[in-house]
Steps between C-alpha positions, in 0.01 A plus 500: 500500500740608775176567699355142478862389602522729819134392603628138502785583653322703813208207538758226517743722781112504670477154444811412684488726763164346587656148550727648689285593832425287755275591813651442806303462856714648747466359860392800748702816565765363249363769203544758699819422628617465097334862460695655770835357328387563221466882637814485641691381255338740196349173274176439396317188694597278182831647484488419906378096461757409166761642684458258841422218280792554305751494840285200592559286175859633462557410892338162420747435167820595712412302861204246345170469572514352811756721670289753384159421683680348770693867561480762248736734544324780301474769728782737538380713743477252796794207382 
């Protein structure tokens, strides 16, 4: 019985991680420039992608959405 339950269990963790994806078309040069961070900075290319579109959305919540496209202040590097 425990079997059946574990079976259900794994196909609907599938299930969700399926809805989950998205394909993304990268304009040119701008995957590789995610691999080489993502390199750099020891993260898989997912890892890489969540983590800039986290600082984007959380830079978006704290200055707005406007601010944001207008001047996003994302990149530490060069301020």
């Amino acid at each position: 019985m425990v079997d059946i339950w574990l079976i259900a269990m794994v196909k609907e963790r599938l299930m969700q991680r399926e809805a989950e994806k998205y394909i993304v078309r990268f304009p040119d040069g701008m995957r590789d420039r995610l691999r080489q961070q993502a390199k750099a900075n020891r993260r898989s290319m997912n890892s890489e992608i969540v983590h800039h579109l986290d600082r984007a959305l959380a830079a978006e919540n704290e200055n707005g959405p406007a601010a944001t496209a207008i001047a996003p202040s994302l990149n530490t590097t060069n301020p």
